[in-house]
N, C-alpha and C positions, 0 to 999 in steps of 0.2 A: 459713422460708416453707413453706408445705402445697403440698400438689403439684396441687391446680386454681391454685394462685394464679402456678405456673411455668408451669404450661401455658397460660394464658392472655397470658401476659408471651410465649413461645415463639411462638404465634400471633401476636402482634400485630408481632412480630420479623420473623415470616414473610413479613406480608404489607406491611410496611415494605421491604422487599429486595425482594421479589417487584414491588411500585411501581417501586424504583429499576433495577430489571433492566429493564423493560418503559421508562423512560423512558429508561434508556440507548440501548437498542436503539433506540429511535426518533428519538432526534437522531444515531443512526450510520448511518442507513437510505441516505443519500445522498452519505455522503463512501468516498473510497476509502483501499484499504490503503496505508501508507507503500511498500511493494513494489511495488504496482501504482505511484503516482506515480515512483519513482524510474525504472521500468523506461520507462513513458510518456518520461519527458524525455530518457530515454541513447536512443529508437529517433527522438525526434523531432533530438536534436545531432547522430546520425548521418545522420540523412537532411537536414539543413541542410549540413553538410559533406562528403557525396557520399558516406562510405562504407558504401553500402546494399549493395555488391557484393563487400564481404569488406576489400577493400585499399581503399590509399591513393586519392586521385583523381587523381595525377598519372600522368602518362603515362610508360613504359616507352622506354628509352632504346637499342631495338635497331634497328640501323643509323642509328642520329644519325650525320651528317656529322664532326663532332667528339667522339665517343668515345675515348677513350683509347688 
């Protein structure tokens, strides 16, 4: 092959990729990162299950009548 005939082949290469880059990007424009969703559902289970404050939700067992 002669070398306008690569470079024309190289261009059209180009802007083949260049299309699919740009149509990538824009069916990604709206969804999120698998990290963000993961992180989203661990702060939403914790906050269905109370522990937004570090621990457990159950109550501390000091001066229970029945303690050991």
């Amino acid at each position: 092959m002669n070398a306008v005939a690569i470079m024309y082949v190289n261009e059209h290469l180009e802007s083949l990729r260049a299309d699919a880059k740009q149509r990538r990007s824009a069916s990604q424009a709206g969804k999120r990162s698998l990290r963000d969703r993961i992180a989203s559902a661990v702060t939403e289970l914790r906050r269905t299950f109370g522990f937004e404050s570090g621990g457990p939700p159950f109550p501390t067992l000091r001066n229970y009548p029945f303690e050991g």
